[in-house]
VMD Tcl script that builds the backbone (N, CA, C; Angstrom):
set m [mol new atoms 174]
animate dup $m
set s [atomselect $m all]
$s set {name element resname resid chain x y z} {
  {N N UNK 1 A 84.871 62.625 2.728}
  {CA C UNK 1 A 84.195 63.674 3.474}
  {C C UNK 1 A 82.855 63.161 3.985}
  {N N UNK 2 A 82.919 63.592 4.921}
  {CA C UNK 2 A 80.908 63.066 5.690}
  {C C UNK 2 A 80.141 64.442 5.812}
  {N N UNK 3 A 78.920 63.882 5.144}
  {CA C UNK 3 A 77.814 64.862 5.034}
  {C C UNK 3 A 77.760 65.605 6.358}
  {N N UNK 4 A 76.849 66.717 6.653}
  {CA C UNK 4 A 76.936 67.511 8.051}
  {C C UNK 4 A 75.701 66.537 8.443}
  {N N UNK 5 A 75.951 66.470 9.934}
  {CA C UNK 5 A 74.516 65.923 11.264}
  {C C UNK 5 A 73.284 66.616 10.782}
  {N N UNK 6 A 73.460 68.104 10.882}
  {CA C UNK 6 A 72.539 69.041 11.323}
  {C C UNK 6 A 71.866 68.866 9.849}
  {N N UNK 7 A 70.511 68.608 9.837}
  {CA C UNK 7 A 69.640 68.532 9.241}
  {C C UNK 7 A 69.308 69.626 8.045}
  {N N UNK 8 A 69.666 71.294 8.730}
  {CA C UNK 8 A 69.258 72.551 8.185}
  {C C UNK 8 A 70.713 72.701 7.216}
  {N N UNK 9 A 71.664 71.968 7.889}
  {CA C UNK 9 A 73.219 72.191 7.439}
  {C C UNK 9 A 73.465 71.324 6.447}
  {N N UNK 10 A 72.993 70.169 6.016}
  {CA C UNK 10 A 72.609 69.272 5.571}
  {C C UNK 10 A 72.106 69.789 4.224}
  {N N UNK 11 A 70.932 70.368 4.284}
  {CA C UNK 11 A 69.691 71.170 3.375}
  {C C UNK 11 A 70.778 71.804 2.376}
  {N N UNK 12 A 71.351 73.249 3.273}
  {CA C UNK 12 A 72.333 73.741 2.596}
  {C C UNK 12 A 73.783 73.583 1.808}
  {N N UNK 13 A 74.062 72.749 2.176}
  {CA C UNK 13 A 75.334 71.528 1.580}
  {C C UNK 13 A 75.026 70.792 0.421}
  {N N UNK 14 A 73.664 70.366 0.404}
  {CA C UNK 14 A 73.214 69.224 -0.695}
  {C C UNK 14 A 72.925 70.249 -2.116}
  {N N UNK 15 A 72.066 71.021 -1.257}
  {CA C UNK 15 A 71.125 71.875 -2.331}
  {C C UNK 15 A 72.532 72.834 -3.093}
  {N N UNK 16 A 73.569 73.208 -2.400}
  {CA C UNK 16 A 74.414 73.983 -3.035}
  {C C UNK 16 A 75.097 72.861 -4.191}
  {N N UNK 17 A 75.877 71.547 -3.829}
  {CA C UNK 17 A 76.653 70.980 -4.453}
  {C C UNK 17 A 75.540 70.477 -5.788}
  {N N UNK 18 A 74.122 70.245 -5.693}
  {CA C UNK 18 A 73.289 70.048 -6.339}
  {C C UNK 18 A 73.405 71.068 -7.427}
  {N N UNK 19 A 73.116 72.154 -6.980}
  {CA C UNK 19 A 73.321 73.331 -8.256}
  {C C UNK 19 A 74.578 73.445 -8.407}
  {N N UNK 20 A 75.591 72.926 -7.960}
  {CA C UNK 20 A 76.816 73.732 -8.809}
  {C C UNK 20 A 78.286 72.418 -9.053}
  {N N UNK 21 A 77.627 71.158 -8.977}
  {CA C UNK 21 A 78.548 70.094 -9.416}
  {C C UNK 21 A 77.783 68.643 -9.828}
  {N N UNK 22 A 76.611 68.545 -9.586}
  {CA C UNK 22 A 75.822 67.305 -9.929}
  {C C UNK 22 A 74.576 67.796 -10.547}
  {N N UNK 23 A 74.237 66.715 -11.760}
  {CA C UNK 23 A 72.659 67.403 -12.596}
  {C C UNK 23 A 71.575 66.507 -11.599}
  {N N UNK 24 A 72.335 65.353 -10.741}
  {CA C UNK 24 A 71.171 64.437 -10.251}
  {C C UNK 24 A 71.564 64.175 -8.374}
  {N N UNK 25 A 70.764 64.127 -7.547}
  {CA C UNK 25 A 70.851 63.323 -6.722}
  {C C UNK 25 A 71.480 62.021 -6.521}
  {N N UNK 26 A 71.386 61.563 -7.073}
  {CA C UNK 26 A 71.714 60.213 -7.644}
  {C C UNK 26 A 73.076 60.172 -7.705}
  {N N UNK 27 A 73.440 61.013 -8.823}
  {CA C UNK 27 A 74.787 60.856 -9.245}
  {C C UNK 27 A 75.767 62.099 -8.115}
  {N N UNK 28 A 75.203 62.850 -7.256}
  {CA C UNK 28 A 76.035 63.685 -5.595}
  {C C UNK 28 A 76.206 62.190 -5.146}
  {N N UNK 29 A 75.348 61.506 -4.562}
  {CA C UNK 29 A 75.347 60.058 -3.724}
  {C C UNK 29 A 76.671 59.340 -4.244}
  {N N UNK 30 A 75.905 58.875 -5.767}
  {CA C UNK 30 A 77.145 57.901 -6.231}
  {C C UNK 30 A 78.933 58.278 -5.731}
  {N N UNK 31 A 78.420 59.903 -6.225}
  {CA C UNK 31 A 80.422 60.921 -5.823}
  {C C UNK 31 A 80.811 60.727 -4.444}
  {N N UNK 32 A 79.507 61.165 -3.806}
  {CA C UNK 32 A 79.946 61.027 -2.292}
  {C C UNK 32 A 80.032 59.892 -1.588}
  {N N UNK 33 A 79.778 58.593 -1.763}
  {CA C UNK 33 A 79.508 57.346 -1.783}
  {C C UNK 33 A 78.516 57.437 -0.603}
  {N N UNK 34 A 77.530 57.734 -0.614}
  {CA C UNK 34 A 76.170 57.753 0.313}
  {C C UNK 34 A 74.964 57.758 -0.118}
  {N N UNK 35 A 74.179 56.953 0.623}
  {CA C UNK 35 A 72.532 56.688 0.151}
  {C C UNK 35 A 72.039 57.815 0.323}
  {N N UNK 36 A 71.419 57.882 -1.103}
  {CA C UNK 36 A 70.622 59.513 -0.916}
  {C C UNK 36 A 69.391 59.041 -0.179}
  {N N UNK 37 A 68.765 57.522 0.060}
  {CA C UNK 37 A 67.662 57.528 0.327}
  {C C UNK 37 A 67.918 58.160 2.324}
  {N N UNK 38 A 69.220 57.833 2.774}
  {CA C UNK 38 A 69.203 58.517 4.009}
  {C C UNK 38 A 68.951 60.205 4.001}
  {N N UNK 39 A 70.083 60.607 3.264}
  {CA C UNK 39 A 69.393 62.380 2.865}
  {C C UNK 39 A 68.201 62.422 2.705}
  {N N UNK 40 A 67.591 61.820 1.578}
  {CA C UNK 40 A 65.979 62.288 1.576}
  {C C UNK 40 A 64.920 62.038 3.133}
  {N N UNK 41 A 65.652 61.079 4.134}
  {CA C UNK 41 A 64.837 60.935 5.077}
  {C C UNK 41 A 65.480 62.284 5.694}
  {N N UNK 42 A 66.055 62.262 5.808}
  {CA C UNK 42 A 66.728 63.233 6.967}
  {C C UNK 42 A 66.415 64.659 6.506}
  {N N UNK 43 A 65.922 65.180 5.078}
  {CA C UNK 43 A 66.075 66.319 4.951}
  {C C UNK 43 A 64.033 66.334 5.322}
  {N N UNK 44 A 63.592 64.799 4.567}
  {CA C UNK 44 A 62.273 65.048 5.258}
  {C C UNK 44 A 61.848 65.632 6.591}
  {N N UNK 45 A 62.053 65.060 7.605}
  {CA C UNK 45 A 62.154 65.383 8.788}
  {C C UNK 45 A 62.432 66.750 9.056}
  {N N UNK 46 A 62.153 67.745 8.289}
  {CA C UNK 46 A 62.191 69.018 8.366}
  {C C UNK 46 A 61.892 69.583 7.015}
  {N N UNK 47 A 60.771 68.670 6.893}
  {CA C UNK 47 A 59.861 68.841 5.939}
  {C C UNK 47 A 60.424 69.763 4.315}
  {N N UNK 48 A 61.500 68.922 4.131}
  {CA C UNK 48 A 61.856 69.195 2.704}
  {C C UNK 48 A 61.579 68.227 1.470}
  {N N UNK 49 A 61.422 67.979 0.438}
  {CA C UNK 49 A 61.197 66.626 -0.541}
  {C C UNK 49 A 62.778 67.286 -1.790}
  {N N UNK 50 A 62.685 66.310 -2.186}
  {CA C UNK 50 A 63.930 66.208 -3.373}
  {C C UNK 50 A 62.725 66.655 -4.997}
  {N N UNK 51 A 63.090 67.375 -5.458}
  {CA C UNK 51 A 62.332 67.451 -6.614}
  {C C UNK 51 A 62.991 67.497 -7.513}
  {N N UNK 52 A 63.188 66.609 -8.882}
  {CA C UNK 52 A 64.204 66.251 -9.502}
  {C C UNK 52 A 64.426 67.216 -10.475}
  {N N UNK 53 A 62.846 67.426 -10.887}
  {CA C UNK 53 A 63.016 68.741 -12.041}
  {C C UNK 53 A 63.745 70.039 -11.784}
  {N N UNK 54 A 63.484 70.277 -10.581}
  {CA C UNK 54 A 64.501 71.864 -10.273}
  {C C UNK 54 A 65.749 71.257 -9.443}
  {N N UNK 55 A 65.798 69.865 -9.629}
  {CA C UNK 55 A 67.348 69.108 -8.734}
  {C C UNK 55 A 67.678 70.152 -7.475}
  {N N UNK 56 A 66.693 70.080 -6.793}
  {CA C UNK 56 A 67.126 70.713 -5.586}
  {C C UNK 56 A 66.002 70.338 -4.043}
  {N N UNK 57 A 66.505 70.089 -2.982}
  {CA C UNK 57 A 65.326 70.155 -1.613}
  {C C UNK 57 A 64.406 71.405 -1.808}
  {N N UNK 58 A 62.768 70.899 -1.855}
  {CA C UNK 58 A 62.229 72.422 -1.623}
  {C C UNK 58 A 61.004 71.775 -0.374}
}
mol reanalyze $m
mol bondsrecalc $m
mol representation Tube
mol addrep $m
């Protein structure tokens, strides 16, 4: 499966599978076989950060 383009669509996709199938970033990437360091740019760019303690974009 490939992550969504849309940046906002993106946000919502990560942050859901984050709360409800992975405890880490890290380990969504590893499942999905994709660099989270591209997500974290891409969700930057609309000014979101990864915060590990609440494992979610805020």
């Amino acid at each position: 499966m490939s992550l969504p383009n849309d940046p906002v669509m993106l946000l919502s996709y990560v942050n859901t599978q984050l709360r409800d199938h992975y405890p880490s970033l890290k380990e969504l990437a590893l499942s999905l076989n994709v660099n989270s360091d591209d997500i974290v740019k891409k969700l930057a760019a609309i000014d979101y950060s990864y915060d590990s303690q609440l494992n979610k974009f805020i």
